[in-house]
C-alpha positions in Angstrom: 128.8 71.2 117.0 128.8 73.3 120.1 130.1 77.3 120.0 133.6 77.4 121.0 133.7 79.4 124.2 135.7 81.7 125.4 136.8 81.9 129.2 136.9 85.2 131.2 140.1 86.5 132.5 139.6 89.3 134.8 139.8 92.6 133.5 143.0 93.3 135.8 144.7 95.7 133.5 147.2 98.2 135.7 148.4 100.5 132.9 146.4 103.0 131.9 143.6 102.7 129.0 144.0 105.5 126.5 140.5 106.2 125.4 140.6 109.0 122.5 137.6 111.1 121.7 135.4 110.4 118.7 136.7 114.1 117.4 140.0 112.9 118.2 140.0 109.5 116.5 139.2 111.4 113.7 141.6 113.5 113.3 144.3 110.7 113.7 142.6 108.6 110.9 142.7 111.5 108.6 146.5 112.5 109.8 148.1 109.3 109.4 146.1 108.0 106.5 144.1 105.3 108.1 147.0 103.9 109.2 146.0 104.3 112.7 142.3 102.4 112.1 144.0 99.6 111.6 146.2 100.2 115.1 142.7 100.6 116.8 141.5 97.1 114.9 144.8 95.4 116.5 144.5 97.1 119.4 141.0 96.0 120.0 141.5 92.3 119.1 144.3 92.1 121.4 142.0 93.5 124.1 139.7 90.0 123.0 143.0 88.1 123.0 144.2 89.4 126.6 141.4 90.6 128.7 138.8 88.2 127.5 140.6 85.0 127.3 140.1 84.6 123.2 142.2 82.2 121.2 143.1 84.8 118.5 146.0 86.1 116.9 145.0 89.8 117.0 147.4 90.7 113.9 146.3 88.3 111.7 142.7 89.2 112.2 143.9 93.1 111.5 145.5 91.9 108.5 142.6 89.7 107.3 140.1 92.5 108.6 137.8 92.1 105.2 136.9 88.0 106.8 137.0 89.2 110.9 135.8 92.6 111.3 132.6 92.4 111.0 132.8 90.0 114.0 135.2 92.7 115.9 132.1 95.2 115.5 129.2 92.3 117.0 131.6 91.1 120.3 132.2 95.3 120.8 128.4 95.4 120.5 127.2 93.1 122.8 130.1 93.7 125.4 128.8 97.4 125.3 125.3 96.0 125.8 126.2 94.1 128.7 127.5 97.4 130.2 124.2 99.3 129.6 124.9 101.0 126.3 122.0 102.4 125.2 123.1 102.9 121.5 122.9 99.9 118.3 124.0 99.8 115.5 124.1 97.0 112.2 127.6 95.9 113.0 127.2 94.0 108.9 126.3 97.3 107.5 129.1 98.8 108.8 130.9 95.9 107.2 129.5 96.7 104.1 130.5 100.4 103.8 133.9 99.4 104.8 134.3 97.1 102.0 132.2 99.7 100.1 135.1 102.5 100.8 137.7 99.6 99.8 136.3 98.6 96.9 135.6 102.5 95.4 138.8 103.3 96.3 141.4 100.7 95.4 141.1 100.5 92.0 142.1 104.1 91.7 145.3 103.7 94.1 147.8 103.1 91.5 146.3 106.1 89.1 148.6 109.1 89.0 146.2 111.8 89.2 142.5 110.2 90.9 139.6 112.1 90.6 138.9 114.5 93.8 135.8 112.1 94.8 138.0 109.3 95.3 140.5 110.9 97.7 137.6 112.4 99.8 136.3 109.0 100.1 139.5 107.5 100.9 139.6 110.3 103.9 136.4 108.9 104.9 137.7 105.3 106.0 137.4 106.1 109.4 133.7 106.7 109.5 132.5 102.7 109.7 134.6 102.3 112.8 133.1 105.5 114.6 130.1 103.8 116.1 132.2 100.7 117.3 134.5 102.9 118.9 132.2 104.9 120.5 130.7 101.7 121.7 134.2 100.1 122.3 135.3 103.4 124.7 131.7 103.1 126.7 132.6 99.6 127.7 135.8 100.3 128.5 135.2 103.3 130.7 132.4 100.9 132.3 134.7 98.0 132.7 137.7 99.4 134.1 138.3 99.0 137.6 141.6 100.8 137.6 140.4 104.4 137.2 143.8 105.3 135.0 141.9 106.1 131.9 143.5 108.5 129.7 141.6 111.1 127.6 143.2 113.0 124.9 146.2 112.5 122.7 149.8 110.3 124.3 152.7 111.4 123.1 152.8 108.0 120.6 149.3 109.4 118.8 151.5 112.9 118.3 153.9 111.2 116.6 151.9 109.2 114.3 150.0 112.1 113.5 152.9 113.9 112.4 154.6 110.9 110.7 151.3 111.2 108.7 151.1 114.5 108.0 154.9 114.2 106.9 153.8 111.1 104.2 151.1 112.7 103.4 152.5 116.2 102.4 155.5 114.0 100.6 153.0 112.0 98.9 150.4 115.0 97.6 153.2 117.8 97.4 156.2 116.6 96.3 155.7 113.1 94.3 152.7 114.8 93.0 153.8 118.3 91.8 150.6 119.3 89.8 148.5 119.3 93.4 150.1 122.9 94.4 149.2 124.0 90.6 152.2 125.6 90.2 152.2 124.9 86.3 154.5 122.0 87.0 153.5 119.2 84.3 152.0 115.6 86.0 
């Protein structure tokens, strides 16, 4: 059975392209609690979806990222290559520490009090999708014909980020008392 393939629609996007810093996709991961890694996993399956002509359902596969990401990270790969990137990396080894992260870290997400090691690991959810998106953003910045590309934070990412920072504060400081070790018993 032949490959399904995928036909090219030309890259004839008119709004701008935010492309965030690897610094700055950081930060957001860690301020809105990996919530936005899985924005950047939609947002770069609907990228396959609308720019490249794939029959996909980009939520679904963001949803169901533990069966599809792995291929998200191999097409962001070789559509880098095509562009000249001169980096590689094992897009199934960054697979595997994802579900590594996952797999230390959920059983522990209904414990009242996790140990410290599991909550600096959970922070650390971002770091599997660093290379892709460094790979993602070169092909982008490559591919774009429309020189709109916008660097930095939108006012959107600000807002997320202090969403996040609000959950987070409500979820470590106030449901969880004993964090500020104010003598309140857990």
């Amino acid at each position: 059975m032949e490959p399904q393939q995928e036909h090219q629609v030309p890259f004839t996007n008119t709004k701008a392209q935010t492309i965030l810093s690897i610094p700055q996709f950081v930060i957001i991961s860690i301020l809105t609690l990996g919530l936005y890694e899985l924005w950047w996993t939609f947002k770069a399956w609907r990228y396959f979806r609308d720019k490249k002509g794939a029959d996909i359902y980009p939520v679904l596969r963001t949803i169901f990222s533990i069966f599809f990401l792995y291929g998200l990270f191999a097409r962001i790969l070789a559509l880098a290559k095509e562009k000249g990137y001169p980096e590689t990396y094992s897009s199934i080894g960054l697979f595997f520490l994802w579900i590594l992260i996952g797999v230390v870290v959920i059983p522990y997400q209904f414990v009242p009090h996790p140990p410290a090691w599991v909550e600096i690991i959970s922070i650390t959810s971002f770091v599997p999708l660093v290379p892709p998106c460094q790979a993602f953003n070169f092909y982008l910045e490559k591919e774009a014909e429309n020189p709109n590309i916008v660097r930095g934070f939108s006012q959107r990412h600000y807002v997320l980020m202090l969403v996040g920072a609000f959950i987070g504060y409500i979820l470590f400081f106030v449901v969880d008392p004993a964090v500020l070790n104010l003598g309140v018993p857990a």
